[in-house]
Residue frames as qw, qx, qy, qz and C-alpha x, y, z in Angstrom:
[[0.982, 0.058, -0.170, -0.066, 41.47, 151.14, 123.35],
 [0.544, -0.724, 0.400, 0.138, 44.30, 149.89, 125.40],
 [0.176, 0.575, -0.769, -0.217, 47.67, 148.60, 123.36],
 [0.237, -0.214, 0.947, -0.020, 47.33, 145.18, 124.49],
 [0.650, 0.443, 0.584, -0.200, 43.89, 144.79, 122.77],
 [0.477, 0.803, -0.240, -0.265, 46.17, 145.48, 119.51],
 [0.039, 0.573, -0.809, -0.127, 48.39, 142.72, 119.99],
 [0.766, 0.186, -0.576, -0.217, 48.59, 139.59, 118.11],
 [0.846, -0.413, 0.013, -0.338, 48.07, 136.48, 119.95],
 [0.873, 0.020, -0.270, 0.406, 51.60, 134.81, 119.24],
 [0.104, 0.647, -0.490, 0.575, 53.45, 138.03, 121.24],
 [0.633, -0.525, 0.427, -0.375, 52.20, 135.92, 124.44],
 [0.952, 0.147, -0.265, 0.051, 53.57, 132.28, 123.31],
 [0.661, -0.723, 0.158, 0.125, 56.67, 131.34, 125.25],
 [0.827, 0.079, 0.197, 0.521, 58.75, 131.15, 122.46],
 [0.104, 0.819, 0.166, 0.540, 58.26, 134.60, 121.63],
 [0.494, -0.855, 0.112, -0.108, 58.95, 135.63, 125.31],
 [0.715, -0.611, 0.274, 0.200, 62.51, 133.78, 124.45],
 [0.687, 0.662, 0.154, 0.255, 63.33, 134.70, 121.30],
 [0.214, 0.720, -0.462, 0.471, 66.47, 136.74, 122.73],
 [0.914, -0.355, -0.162, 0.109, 68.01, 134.92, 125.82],
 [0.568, 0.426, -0.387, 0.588, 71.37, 136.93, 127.06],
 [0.393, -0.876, -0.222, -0.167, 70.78, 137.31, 130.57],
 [0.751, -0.430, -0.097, 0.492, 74.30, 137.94, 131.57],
 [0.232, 0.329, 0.396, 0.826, 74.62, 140.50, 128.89],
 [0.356, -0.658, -0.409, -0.523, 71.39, 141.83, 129.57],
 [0.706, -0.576, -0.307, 0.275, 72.42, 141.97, 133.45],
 [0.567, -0.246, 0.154, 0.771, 75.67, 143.72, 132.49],
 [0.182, 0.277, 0.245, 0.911, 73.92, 146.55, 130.42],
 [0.329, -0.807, -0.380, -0.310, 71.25, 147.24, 132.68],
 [0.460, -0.784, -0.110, 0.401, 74.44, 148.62, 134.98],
 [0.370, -0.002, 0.264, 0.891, 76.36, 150.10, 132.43],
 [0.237, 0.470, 0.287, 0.800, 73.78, 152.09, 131.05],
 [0.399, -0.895, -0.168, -0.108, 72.40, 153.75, 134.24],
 [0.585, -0.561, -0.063, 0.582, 75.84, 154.39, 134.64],
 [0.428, -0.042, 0.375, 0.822, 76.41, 156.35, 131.57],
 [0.002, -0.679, -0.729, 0.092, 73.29, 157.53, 131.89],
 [0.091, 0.841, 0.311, -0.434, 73.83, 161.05, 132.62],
 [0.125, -0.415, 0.524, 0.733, 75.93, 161.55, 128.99],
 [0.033, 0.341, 0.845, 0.411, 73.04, 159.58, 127.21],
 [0.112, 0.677, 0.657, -0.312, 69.65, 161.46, 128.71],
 [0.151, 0.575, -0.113, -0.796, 70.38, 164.80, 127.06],
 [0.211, 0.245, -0.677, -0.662, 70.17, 162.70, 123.75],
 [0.069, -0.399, -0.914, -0.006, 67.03, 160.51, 124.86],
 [0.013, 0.680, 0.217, -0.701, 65.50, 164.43, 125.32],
 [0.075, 0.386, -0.525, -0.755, 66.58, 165.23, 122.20],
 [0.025, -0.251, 0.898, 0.361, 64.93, 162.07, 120.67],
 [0.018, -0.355, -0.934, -0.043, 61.87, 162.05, 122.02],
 [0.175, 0.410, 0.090, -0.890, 60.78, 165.92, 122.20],
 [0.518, 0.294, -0.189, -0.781, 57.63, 166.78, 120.42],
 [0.205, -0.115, -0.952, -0.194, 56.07, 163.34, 120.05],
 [0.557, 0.038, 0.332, -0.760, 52.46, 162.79, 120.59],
 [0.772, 0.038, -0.158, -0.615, 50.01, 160.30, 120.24],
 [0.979, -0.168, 0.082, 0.083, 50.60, 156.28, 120.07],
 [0.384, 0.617, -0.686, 0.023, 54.16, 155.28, 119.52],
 [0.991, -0.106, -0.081, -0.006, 55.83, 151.95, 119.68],
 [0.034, -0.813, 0.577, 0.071, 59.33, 152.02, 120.83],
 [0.982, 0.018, -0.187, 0.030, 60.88, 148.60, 119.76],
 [0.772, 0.274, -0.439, 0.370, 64.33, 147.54, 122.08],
 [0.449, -0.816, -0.279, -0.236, 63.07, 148.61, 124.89],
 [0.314, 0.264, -0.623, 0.666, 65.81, 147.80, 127.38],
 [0.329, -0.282, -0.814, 0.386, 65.23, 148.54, 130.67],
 [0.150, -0.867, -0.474, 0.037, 62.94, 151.43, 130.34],
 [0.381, -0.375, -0.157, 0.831, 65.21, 154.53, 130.34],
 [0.253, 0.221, 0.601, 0.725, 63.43, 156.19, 127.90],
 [0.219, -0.600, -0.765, 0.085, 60.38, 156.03, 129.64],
 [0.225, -0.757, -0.329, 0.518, 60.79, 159.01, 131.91],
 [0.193, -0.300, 0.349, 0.867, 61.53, 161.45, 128.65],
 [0.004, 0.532, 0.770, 0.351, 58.37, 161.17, 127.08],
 [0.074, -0.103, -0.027, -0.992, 56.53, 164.03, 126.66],
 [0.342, 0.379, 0.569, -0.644, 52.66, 164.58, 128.08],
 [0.558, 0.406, -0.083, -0.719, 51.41, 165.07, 124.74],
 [0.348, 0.222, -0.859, -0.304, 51.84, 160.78, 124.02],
 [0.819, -0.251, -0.011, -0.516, 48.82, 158.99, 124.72],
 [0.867, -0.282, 0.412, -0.012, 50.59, 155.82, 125.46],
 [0.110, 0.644, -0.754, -0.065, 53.82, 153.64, 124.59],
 [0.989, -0.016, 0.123, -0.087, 53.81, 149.99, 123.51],
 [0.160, -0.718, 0.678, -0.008, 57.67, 149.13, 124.66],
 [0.948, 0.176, -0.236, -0.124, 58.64, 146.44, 122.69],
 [0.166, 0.652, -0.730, 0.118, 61.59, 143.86, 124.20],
 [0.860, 0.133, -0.442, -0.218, 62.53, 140.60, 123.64],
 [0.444, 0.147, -0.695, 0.546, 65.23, 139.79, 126.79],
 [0.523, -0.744, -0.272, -0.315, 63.15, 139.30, 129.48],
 [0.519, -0.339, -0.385, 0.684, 65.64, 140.10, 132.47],
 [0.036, -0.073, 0.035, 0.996, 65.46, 144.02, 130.75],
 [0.313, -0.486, -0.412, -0.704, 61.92, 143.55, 129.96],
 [0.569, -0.557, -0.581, 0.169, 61.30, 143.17, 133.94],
 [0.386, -0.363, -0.227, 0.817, 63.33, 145.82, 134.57],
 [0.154, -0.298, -0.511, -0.791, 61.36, 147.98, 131.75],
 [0.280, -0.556, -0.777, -0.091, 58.48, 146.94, 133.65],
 [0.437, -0.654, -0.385, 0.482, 59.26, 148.54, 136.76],
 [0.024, -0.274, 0.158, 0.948, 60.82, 152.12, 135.12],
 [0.171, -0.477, -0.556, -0.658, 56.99, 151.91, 132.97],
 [0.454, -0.774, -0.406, 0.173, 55.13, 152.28, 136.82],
 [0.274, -0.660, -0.151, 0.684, 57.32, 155.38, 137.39],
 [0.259, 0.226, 0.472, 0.812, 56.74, 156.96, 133.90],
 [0.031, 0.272, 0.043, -0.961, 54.32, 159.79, 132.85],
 [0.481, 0.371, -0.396, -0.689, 52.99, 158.52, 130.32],
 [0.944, 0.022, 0.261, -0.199, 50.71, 155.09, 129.84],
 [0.165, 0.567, -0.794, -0.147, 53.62, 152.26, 128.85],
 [0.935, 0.113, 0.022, -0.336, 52.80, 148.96, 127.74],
 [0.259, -0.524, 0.810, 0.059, 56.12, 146.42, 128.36],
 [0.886, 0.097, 0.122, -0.437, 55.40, 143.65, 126.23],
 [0.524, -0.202, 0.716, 0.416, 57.90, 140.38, 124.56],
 [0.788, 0.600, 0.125, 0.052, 58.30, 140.27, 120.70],
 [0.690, -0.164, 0.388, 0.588, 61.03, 140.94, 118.31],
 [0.177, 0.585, -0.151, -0.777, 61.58, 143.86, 115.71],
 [0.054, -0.220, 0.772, 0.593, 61.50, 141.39, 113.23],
 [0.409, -0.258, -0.672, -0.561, 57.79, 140.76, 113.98],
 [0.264, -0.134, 0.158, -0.942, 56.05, 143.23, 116.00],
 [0.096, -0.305, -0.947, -0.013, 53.04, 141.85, 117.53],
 [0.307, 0.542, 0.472, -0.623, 50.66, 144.64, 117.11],
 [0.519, 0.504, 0.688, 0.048, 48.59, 145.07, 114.47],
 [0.408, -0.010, 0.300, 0.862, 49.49, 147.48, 111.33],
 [0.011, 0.481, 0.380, 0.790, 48.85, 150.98, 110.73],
 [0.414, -0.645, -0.604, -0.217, 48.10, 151.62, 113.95],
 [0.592, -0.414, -0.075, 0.687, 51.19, 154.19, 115.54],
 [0.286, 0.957, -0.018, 0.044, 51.52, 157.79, 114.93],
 [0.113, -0.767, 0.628, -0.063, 55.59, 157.46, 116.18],
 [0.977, 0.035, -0.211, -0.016, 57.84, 154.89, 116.00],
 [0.395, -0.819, 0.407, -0.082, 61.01, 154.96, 118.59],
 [0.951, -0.254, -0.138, 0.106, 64.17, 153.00, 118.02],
 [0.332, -0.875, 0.349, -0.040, 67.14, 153.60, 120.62],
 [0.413, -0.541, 0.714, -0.160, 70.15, 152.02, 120.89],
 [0.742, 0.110, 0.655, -0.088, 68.62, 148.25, 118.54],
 [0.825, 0.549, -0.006, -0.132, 69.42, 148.29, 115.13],
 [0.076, 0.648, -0.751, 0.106, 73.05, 147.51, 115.99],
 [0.360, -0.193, 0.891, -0.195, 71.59, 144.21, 117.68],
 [0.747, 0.294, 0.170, -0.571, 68.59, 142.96, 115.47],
 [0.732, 0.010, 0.655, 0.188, 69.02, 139.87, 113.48],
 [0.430, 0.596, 0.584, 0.346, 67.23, 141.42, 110.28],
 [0.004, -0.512, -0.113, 0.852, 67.60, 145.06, 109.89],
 [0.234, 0.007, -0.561, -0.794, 65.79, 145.35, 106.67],
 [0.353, -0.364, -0.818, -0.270, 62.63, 143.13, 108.09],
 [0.228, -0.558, -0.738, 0.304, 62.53, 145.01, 111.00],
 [0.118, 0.349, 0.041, -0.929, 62.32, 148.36, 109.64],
 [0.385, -0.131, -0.528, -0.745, 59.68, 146.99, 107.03],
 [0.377, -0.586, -0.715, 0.053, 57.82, 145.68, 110.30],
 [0.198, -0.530, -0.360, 0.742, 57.98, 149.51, 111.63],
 [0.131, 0.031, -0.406, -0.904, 57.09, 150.73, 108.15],
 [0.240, -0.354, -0.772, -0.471, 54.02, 148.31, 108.57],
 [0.276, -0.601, -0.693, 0.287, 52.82, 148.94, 112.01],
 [0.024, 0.396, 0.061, -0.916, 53.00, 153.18, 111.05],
 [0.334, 0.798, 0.200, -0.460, 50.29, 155.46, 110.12],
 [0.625, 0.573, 0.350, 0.399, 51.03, 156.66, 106.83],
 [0.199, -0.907, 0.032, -0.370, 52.69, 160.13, 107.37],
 [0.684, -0.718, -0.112, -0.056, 54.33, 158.42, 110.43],
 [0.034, -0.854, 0.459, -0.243, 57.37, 159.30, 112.03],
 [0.885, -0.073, -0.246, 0.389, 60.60, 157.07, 112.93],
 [0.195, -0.901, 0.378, -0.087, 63.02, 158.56, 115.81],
 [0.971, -0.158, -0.147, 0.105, 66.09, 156.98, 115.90],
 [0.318, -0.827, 0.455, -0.089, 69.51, 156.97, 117.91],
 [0.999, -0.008, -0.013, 0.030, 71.69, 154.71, 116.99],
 [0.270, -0.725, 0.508, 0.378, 75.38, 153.86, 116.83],
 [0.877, 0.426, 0.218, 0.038, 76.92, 152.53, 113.32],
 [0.757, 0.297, 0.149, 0.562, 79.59, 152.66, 110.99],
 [0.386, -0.747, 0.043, 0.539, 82.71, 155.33, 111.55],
 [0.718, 0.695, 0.041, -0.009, 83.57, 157.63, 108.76],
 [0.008, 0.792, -0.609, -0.035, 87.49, 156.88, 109.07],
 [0.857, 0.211, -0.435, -0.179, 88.54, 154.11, 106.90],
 [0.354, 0.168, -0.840, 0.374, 90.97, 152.55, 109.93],
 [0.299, -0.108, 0.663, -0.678, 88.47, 152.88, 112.32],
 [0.756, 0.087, 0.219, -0.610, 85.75, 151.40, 110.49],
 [0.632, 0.318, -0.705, -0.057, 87.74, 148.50, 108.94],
 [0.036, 0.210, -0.756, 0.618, 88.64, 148.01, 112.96],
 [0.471, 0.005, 0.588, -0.658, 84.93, 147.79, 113.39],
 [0.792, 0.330, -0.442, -0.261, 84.20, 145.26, 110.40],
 [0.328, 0.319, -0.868, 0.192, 86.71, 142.96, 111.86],
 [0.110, 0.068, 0.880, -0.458, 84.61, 142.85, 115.51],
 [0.735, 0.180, -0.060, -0.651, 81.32, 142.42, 113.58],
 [0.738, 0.299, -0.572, -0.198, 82.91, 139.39, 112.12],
 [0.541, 0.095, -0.789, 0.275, 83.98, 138.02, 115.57],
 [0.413, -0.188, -0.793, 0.407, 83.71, 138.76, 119.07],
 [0.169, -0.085, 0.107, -0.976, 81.57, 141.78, 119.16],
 [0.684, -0.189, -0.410, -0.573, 78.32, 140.13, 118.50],
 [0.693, -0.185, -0.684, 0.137, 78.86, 137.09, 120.94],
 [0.343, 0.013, -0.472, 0.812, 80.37, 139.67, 123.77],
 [0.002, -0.235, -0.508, 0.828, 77.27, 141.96, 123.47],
 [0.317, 0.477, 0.610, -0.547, 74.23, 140.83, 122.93],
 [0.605, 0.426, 0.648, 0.182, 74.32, 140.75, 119.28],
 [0.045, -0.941, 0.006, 0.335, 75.70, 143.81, 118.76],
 [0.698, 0.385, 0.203, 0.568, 76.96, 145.17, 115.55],
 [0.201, -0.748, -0.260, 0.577, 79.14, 148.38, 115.70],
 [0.123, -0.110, 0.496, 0.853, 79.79, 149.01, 111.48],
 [0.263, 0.679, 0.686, -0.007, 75.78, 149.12, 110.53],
 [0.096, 0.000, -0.153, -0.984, 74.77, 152.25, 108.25],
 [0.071, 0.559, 0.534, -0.630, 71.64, 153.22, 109.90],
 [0.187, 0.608, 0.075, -0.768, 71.25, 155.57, 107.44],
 [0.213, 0.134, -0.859, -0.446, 71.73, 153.48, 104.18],
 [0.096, -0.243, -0.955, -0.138, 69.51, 150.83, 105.22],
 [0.205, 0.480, 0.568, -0.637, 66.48, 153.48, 106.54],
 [0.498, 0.524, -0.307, -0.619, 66.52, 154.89, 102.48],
 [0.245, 0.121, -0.876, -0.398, 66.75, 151.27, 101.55],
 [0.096, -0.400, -0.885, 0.217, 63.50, 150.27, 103.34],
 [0.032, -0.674, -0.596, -0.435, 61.39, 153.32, 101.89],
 [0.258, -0.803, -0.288, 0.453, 61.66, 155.69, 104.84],
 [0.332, 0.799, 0.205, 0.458, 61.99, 159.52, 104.06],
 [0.557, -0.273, -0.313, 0.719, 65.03, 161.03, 106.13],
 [0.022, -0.948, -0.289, -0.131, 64.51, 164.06, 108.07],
 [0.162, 0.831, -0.431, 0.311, 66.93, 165.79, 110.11],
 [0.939, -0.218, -0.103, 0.247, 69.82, 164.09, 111.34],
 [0.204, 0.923, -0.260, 0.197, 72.87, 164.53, 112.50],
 [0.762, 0.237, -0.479, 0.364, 76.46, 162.67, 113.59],
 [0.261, -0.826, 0.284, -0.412, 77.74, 162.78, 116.67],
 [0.505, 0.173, -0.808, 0.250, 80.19, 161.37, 119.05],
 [0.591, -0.590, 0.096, -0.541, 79.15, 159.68, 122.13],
 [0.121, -0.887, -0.286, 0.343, 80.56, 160.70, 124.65],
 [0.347, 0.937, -0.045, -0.019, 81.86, 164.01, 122.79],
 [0.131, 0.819, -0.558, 0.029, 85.04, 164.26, 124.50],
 [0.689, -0.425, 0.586, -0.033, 87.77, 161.21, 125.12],
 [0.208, -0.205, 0.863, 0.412, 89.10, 158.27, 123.42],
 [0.757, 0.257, -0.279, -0.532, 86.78, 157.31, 120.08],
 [0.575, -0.077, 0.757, -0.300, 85.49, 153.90, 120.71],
 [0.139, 0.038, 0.927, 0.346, 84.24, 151.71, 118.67],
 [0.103, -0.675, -0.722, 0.113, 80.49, 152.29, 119.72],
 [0.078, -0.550, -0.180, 0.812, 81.13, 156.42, 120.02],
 [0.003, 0.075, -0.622, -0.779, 80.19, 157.06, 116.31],
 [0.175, 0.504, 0.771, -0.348, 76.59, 157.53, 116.59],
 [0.050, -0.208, -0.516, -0.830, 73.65, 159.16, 114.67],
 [0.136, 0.467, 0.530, -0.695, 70.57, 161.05, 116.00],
 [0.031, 0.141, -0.402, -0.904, 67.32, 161.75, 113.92],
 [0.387, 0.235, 0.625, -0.636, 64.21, 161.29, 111.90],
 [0.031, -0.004, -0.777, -0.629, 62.21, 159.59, 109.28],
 [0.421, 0.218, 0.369, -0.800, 59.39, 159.54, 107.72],
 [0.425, 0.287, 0.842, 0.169, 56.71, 156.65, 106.50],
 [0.162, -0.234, -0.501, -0.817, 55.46, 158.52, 102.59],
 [0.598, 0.240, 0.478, -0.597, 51.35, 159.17, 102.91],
 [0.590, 0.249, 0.764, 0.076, 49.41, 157.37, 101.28],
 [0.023, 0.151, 0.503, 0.851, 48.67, 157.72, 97.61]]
């Protein structure tokens, strides 16, 4: 059964298709991140090894991800909500490997239908989401029981001047400058507050060497949705 005969009739509504709106943003990170590209793929390798079966990847972007799938996933329903990157998604899903379904929604409410993903992929979006607590309990709903959350994010730094420094641009011009981007989130707090079962993870800067950024403080890893009782 293809993806799209699993999705809910309001992911096609035009408000849904504009529920994010930053195309100048969204213009401006679809050349930054094919320029930083080769310091990020080793960790989009890293992130997406061993998967199989459905997965949903929610913040698509523009589809880099795509080409890092492994052969052993039956198909990818690429959620994203900025349609300048979900066109550009499109086009990097025609040169994937692996079936890829580009579609519009929001993490906060996934338009496919629950319990119905063996993987669940997010890269690079819980720094921008509106809700982080609704949209990991819309990725808790739309996994298998058992299922698996990869995620890559950047978030809170564990040096108290640097992360005070990144509290401040949460509270102002970070979010407005990019695309709704927060850069103090704790990933990891808010995956054990929303029921997931952390696997392995691990900290890392990115990129390793240079000046520590704001955004370089980053976290690589895996959870897991309990089985049922």
């Amino acid at each position: 059964m293809s993806p799209l005969s699993r999705l809910r009739p309001r992911a096609l509504t035009p408000k849904s298709r504009d529920a994010v709106h930053h195309p100048v943003f969204a213009r401006f990170y679809a050349r930054q991140s094919v320029a930083v590209e080769p310091v990020i793929s080793v960790h989009r390798k890293a992130l997406l090894a061993g998967l199989s079966g459905r997965v949903i990847e929610v913040g698509a972007g523009n589809g880099l991800n795509f080409a890092h799938y492994p052969g052993a996933v039956s198909e990818v329903v690429a959620i994203e909500p900025e349609r300048v990157l979900r066109e550009l998604a499109r086009s990097a899903a025609l040169r994937a490997e692996v079936p890829v379904d580009v579609v519009p929604g929001v993490a906060e409410a996934l338009p496919v239908k629950s319990e119905v993903f063996d993987a669940a992929v997010a890269s690079l979006v819980l720094c921008s989401v509106r809700d982080v607590p609704r949209a990991l309990g819309e990725l808790r709903r739309v996994l298998r029981p058992g299922g698996e959350l990869r995620f890559f994010e950047h978030g809170r730094a564990p040096g108290t001047l640097m992360a005070a420094t990144q509290r401040v641009l949460d509270r102002t011009v970070w979010p407005p400058l990019f695309g709704g981007c927060h850069v103090a989130r704790d990933t990891l707090g808010a995956l054990r507050e929303a029921g997931f079962e952390l696997g392995a993870h691990r900290a890392m800067l990115v990129p390793a060497k240079g000046p520590r950024l704001p955004t370089s403080y980053c976290v690589i890893g895996t959870a897991r949705l309990p089985d049922a009782p």
